[in-house]
N, CA and C atoms as a LAMMPS dump frame, in Angstrom:
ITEM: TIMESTEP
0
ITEM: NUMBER OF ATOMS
207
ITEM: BOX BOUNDS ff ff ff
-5.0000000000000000e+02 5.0000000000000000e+02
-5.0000000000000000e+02 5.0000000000000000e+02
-5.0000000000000000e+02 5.0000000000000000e+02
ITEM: ATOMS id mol type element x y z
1 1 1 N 3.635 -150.402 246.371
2 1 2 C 4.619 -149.503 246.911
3 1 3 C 4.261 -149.177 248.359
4 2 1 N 5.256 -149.114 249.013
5 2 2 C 5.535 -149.248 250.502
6 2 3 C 4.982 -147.809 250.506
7 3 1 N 4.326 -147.269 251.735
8 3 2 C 3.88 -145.465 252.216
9 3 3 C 4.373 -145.33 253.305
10 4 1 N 4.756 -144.297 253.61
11 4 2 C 4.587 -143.458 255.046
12 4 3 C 4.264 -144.515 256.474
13 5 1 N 4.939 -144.913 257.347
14 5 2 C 3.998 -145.433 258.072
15 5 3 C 3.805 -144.539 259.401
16 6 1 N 2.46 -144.904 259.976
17 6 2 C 1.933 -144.152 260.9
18 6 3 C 2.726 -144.566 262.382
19 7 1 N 2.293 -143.684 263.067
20 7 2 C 2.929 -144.462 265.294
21 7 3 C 2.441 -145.314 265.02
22 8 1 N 1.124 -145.295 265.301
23 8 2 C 0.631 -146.889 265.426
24 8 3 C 0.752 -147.661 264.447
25 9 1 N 1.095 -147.886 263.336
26 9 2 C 1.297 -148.84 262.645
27 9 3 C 3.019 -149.022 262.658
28 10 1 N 3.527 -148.363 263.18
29 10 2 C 5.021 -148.662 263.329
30 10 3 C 5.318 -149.446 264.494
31 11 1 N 4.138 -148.899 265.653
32 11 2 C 3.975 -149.728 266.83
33 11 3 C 4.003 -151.133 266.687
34 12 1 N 2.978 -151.462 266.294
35 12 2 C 2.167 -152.642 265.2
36 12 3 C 3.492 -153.52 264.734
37 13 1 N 4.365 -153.013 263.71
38 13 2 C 5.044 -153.436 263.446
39 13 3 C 5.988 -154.233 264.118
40 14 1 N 6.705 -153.27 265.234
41 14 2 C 7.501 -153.348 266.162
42 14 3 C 6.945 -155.207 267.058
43 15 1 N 5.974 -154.768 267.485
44 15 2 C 5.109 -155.696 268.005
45 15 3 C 4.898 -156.913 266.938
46 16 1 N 4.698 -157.67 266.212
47 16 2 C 4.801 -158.748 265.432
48 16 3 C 6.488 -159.056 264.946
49 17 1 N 7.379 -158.174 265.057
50 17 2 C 8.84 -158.384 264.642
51 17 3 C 9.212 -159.092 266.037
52 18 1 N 8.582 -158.768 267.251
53 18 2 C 9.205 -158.895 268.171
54 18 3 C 8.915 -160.505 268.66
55 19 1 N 7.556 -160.65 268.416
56 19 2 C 6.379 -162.169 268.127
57 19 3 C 7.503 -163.056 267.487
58 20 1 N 7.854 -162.354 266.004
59 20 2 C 8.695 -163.529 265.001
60 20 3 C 10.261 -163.779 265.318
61 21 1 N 10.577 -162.704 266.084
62 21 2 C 12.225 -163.291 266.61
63 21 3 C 11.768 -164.059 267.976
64 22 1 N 10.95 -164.095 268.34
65 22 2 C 11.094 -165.024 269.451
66 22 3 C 10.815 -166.523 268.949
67 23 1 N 9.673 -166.596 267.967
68 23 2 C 9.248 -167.627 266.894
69 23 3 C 10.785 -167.985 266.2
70 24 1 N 11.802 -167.432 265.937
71 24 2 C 12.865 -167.818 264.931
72 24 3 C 13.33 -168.695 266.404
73 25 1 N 13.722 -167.425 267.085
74 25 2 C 14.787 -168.272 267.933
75 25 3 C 14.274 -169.662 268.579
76 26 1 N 12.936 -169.773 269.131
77 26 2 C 12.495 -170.99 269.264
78 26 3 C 12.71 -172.028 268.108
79 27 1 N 12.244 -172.139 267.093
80 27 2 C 12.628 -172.774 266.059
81 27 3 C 13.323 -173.299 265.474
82 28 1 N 15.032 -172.188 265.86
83 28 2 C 15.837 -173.168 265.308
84 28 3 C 16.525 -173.432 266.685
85 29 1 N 16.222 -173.267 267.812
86 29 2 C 16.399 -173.902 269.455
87 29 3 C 15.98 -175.324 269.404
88 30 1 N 14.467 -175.116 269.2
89 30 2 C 14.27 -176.714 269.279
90 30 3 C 14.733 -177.688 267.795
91 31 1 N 14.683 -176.972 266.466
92 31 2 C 15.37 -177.715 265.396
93 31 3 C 16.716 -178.645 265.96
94 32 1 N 17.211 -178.455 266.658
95 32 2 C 18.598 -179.2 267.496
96 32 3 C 18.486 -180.037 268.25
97 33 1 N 17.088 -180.204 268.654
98 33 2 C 16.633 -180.988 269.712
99 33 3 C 16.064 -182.113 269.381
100 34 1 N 15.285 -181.618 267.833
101 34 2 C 14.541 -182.394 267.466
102 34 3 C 15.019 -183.617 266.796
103 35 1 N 14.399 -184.88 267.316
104 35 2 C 14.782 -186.385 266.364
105 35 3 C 13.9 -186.511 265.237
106 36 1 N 12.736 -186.479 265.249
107 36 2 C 11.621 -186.522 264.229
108 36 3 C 11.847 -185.982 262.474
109 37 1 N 12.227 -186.152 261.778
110 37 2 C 12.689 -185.359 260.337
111 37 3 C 11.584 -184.497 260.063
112 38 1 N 10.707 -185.178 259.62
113 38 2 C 9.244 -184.313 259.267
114 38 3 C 8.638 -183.298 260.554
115 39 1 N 9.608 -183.051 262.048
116 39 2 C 9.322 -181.849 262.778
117 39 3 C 10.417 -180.874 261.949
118 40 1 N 11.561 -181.391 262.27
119 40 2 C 12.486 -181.178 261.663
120 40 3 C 12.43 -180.285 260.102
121 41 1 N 11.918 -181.11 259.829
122 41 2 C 11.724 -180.324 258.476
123 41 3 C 10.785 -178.784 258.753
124 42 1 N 9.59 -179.191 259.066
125 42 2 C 9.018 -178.052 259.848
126 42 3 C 9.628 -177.224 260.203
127 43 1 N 10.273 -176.95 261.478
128 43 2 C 10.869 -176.351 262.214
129 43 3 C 12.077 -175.475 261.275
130 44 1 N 12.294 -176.171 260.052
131 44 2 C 13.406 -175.714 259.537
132 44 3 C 12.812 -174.532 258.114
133 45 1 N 11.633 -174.844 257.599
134 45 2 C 11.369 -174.18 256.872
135 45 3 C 10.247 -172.765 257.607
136 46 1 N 10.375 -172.928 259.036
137 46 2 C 9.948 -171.974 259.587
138 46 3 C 10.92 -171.034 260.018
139 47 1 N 12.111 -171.167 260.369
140 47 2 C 12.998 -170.558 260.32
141 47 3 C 13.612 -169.994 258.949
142 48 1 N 13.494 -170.373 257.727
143 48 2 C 13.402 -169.949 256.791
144 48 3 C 12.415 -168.631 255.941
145 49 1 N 11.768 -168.925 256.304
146 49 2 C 10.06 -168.196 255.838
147 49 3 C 10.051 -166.886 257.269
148 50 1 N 10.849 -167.112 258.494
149 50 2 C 10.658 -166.284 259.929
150 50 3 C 11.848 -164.979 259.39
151 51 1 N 12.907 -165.626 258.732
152 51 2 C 14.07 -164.932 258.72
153 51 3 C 13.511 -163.333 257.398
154 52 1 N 13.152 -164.332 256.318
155 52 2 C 12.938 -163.724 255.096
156 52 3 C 11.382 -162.348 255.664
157 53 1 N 10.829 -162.959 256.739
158 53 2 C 9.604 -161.894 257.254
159 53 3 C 10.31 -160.501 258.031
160 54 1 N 11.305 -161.269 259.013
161 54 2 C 12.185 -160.214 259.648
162 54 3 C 12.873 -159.566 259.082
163 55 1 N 13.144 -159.592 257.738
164 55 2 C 14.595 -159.03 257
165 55 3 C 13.317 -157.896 256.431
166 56 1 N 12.262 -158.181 256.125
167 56 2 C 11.237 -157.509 255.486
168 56 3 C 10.893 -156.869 256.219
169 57 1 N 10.317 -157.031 257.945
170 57 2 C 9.818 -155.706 258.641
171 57 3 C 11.08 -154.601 259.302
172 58 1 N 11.909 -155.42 259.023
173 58 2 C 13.294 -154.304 259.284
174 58 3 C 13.71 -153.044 257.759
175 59 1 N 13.665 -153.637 256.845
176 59 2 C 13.555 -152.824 255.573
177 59 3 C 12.182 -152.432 255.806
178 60 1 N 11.146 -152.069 256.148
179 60 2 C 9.841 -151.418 256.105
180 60 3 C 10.358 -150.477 257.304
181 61 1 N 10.83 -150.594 258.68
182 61 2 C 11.137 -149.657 259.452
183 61 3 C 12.404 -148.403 259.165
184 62 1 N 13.208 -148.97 258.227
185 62 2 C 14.422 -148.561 258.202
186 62 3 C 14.222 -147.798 257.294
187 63 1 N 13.311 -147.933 256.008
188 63 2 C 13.076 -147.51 255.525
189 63 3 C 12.003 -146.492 255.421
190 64 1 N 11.465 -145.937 256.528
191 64 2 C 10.146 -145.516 256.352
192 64 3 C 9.864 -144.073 255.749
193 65 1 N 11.039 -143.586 256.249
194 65 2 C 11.073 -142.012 255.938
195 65 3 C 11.737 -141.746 254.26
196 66 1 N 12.007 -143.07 253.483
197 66 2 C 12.098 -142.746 252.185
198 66 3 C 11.378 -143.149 251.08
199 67 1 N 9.85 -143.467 252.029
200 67 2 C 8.79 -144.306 251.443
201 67 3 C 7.235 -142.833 251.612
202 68 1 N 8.143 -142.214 251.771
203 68 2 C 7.012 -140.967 252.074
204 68 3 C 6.565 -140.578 250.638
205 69 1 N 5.953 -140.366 250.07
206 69 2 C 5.589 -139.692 248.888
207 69 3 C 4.127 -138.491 249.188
């Protein structure tokens, strides 16, 4: 179960969400570019696995103040 989060660990947060949307958008930028399948493939299940992390530190922020106990 999710707690309370602190400044700095919200900071924290903020800071690696910001790391992985730049990581998505690269990813599926160059996925379009790419000829190689097996980058391709890469590139594609990183955008997969990037999306499902971001959807997660956005529900941890959004949520924080009903994770207080």
């Amino acid at each position: 179960m999710t707690r309370y989060l602190g400044i700095h660990e919200t900071l924290e947060l903020l800071e690696v969400l910001t790391f992985k949307s730049v990581t998505l958008t690269k990813a599926t930028t160059m996925g379009l570019l790419v000829k190689d399948l097996r980058l391709k493939e890469i590139l594609s299940n990183e955008v997969t696995v990037s999306t499902a992390q971001i959807n997660r530190m956005k529900e941890l922020l959004t949520n924080r103040e009903g994770n207080r106990e």
